[in-house]
N, C-alpha and C positions, 0 to 999 in steps of 0.2 A: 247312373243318376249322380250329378254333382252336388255338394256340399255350397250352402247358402251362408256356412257360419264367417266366413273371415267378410263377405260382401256385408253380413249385419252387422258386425263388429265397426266393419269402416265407414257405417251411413248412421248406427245409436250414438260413436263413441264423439263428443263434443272438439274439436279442434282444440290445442293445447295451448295455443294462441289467444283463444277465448276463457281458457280456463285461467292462463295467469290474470290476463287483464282484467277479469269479475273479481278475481281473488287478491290485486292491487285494488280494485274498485274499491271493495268489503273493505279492505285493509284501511285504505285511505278515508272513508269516509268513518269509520270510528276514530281516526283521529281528528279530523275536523270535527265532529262531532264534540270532544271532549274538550278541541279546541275553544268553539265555539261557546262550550261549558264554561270552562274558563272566564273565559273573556268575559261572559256575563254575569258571573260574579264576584268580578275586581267590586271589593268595596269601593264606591265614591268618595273621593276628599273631601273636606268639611267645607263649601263654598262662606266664605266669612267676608261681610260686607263694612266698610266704612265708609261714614261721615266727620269731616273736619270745618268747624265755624271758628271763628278769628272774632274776638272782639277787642278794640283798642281802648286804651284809656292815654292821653298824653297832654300834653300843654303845646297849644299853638305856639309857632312862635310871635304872632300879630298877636296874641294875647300878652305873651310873656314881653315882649318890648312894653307895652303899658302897664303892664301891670308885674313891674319887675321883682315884687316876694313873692310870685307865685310860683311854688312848686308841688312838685309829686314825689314824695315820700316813698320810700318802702325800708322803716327801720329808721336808721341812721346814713340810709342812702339817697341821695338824691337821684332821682331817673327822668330823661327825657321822655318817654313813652314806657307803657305795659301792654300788651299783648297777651291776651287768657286766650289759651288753646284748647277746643273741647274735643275730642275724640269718640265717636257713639260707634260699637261695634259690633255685631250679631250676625248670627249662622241664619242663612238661607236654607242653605242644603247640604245632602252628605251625611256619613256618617260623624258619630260621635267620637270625637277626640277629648281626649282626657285632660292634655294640660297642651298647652302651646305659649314657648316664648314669640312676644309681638315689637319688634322697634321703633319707636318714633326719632328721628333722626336729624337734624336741622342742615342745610344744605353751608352753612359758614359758622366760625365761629359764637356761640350764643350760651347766655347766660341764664340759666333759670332761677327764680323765687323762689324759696321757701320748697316743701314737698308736695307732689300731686295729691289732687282729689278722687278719690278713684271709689266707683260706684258699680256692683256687682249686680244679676237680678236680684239671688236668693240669698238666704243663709247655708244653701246647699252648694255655690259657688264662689267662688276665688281670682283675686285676684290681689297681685301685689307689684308692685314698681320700684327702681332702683336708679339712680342716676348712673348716664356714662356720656363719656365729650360728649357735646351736642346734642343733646339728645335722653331719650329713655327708655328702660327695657322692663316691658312688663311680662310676668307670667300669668295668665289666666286660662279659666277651664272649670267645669270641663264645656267644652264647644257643643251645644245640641240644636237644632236647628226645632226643636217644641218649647212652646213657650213657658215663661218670660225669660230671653235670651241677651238680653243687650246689657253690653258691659260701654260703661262711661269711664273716661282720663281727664281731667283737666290742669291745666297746667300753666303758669306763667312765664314768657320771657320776656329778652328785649328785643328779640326776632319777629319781624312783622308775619315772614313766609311760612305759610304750615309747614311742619315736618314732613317727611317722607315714611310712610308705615312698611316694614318691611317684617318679613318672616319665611327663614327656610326649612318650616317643618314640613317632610312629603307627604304629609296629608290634609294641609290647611293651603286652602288658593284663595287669597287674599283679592277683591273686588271692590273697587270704587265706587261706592252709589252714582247711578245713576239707567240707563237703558239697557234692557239684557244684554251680554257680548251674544253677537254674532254666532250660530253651531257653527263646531270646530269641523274645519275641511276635512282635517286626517280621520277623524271619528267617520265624517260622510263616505270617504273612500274606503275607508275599512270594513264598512258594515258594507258597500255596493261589492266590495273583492270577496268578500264570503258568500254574498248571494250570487254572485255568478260561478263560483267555485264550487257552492252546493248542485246550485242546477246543472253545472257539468258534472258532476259526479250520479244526478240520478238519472240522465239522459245516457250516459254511458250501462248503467246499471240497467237501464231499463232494454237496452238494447240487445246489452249481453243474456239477459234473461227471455227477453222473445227469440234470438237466435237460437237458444239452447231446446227452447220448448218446439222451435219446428224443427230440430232433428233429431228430437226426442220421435216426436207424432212422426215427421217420414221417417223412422225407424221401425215405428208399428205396423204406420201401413204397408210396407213391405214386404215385414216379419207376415203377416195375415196374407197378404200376396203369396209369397212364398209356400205356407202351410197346406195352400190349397193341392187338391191332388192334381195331377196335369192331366188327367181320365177324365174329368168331371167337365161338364159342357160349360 
């Protein structure tokens, strides 16, 4: 009578082949997993939106030829033109940032009036300004995207052209009023590379898991094959 046990051993025991690849599977897909965790809960930056109006005040000069005392004042200065700069700025979206330096920055030489106006929503909000060449730096905050959110600047020069608003704090993304931008490409590819990286991960899993379970089962049926008496009709 021969022995059935190394034939069941070598038809239950799952190829070892299969067992790393399930076991890279598992492995892999908890760290995409946690990846994926990750990634979805990067806080959002504060999307922070502005408006710039321009309003001028000046003396023509088809005015000024006829009517040659006329001028515009500011003090003990005479000025060809004034130029009041408003700035309205407020959180869309994003988390809440706490304080954020903002620069308004003039593209050439320019001289400002007197100090800005500057109008916060709350009494629970802040802001304050400071001159520098060209320009100004305001710190305000904190940035919440629930209302009433809108912080106002104004400001005088002899610069017709708005300033330039800049700021590089990495949690505030500063946006021009106007048409939503565009979804971000790299975001679209990023979310499409995780979804075909998940679905290869449970088409592999899934595969390794039915393989295993049919030589699991022709394992049984054999072992039962086997057990049978060979006398028995």
């Amino acid at each position: 009578m021969y022995s059935t046990r190394p034939v069941l051993e070598a038809v239950a025991k799952p190829d070892w082949k299969w067992i790393v690849g399930l076991s890279f599977t598992l492995i892999s897909g908890g760290l995409m997993g946690a990846l994926v965790t990750w990634w979805r809960t990067l806080p959002d930056p504060s999307v922070v939106s502005y408006s710039i109006t321009t309003t001028s005040i000046g003396t023509d000069p088809s005015i000024k030829s006829a009517v040659p005392t006329l001028s515009l004042r500011i003090g003990e200065t005479e000025v060809q033109a004034l130029h009041i700069h408003t700035v309205d700025l407020w959180t869309q979206s994003g988390q809440v940032t706490r304080n954020a330096d903002i620069e308004f920055r003039f593209a050439g030489p320019t001289k400002l009036f007197s100090s800005p106006l500057t109008e916060s929503p709350s009494s629970l909000h802040a802001i304050n300004c400071t001159s520098i060449p060209n320009g100004l730096k305001c710190g305000l905050g904190p940035l919440s995207p629930k209302q009433p959110n809108h912080f106002k600047v104004m400001f005088a020069a002899d610069n017709r052209e708005p300033p330039s608003v800049l700021c590089v704090e990495p949690t505030v993304n500063l946006v021009a009023a106007g048409p939503s931008p565009a979804p971000s490409i790299g975001v679209n590819f990023g979310v499409a590379l995780i979804g075909i990286i998940l679905a290869a991960y449970f088409l592999v899993a899934t595969i390794s898991l039915l393989d295993m379970g049919r030589i699991f089962f022709a394992g049984r049926l054999f072992r039962r094959g086997t057990d049978r008496d060979p006398r028995d009709p």
